[in-house]
Each structure stands twice: as C-alpha cells, then as structure tokens.
N, C-alpha and C positions, 0 to 999 in steps of 0.2 A: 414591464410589459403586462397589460391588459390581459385576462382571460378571457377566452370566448364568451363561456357564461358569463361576465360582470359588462362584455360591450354590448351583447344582446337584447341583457335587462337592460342596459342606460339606453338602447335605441328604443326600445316597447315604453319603459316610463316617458320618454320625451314626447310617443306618437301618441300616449294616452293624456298626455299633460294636455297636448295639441285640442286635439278631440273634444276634452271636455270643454276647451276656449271658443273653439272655432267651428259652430252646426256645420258649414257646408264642409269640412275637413272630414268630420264627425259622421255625414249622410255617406260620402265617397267613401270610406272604410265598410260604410256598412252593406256598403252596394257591391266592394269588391269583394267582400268575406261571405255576403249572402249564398246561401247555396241554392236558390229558386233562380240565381242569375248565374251563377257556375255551375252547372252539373256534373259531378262528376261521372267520368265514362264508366261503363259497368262493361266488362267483356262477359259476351253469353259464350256460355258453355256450348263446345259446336260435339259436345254426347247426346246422342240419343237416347231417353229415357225409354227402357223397354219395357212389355207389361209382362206380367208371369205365362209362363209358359202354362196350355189349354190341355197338353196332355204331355206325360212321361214317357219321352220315346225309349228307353232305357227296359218298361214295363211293356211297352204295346210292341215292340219290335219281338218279342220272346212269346208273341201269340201267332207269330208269322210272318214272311216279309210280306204277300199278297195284301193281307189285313191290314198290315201297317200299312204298306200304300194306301188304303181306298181311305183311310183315316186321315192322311197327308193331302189326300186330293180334296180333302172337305174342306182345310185347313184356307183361308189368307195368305200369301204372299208375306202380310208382315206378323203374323199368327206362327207361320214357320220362321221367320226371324228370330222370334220368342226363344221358339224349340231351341235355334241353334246358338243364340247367346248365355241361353240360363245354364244348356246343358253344357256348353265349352264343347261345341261341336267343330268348333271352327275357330281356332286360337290366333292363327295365322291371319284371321279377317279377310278372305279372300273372296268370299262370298257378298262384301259389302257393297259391290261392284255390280251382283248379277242383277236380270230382273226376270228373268223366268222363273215360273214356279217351280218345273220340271226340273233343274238343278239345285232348288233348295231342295226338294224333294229329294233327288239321289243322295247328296252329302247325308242330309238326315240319317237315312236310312246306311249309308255306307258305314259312318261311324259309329250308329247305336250299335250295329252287329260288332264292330270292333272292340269299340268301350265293353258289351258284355261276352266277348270269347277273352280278353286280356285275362292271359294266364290260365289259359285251360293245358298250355303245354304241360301245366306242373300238376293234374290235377288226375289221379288214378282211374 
C-alpha cells in the first residue's frame, strides 16, 4: 500500500510532466492557481477600532459630578464611547445599542463615581 505522501508526489510529477508538454494544460493551471483570478475572501473584522479616550473620567469625576457633566456635554456621542471602552465602563456592552448622548452620559458618570469610591469601606 501506497502512502499518501508517495501518491501525492506521483499525481504533482505527472501534472508537472503534463504542463511542461502541453501550453494550453500549462496556461489552465495557471489560470486556476492564479490568485488575480481566485481571490481569496478576507473576513473584516466586524471590531470597531476605538480612538483614545479625550479626557480621564476616573480624574475629572473627583472635581465634581456638576463639572464633570458639562465636560461630558462637550464630548461626541462616539468621543464618550471612547471614555467608556478605554476605561471598561461598560464590560457588559450594554451600551453598544444606545444612541443618546444623555445615557452615555449617565453610565460615565455612574461608574467613574463607582470605580473611584471601590473600597473606601476599608479605608479609615
């Protein structure tokens, strides 16, 4: 019994034996191997590439929640996007859905207060 590898090479020697006899055998390989005539498919990445976040809600929420709002209201729609992916404001992605400002706005603001009182129970 034949091995894979030894019937593989004896079918590739035969088709190249072919090839070098036969142009129009020779042209059809090369039309079917060409990659200008096959393309292969590329799957796009369906991630949104985010841009860095324009301020540290983490820093500006600890000057006030008032402040920090009017700072958020200056912000883009996908500007507060920013905020809430860079900073893992929103792990759950629940937010990927909205489209009002005024609810990125609150989360922001909900969880920077969270992320910086985390663990003030333990702290004298």
């Amino acid at each position: 019994m034949m091995s894979l590898e030894f019937k593989l090479k004896a079918i590739m020697d035969v088709v190249l034996a072919e090839a070098k006899k036969n142009k129009e055998f020779e042209d059809a390989l090369t039309s079917v191997l060409a990659i200008e005539n096959n393309p292969v498919k590329v799957k796009k990445s369906s991630k949104i590439k985010r841009q860095a976040s324009k301020i540290n809600p983490l820093i500006e929420v600890s000057k006030g929640k008032d402040a920090f709002r009017k700072i958020l209201e200056i912000l883009s729609t996908d500007e507060l996007k920013d905020v809430i992916y860079e900073y893992g404001l929103d792990l759950m992605k629940n937010s990927a859905k909205w489209r009002k400002k005024e609810r990125f706005i609150e989360l922001i603001i909900e969880m920077s207060e969270k992320k910086i009182s985390k663990g003030n129970a333990f702290r004298g």
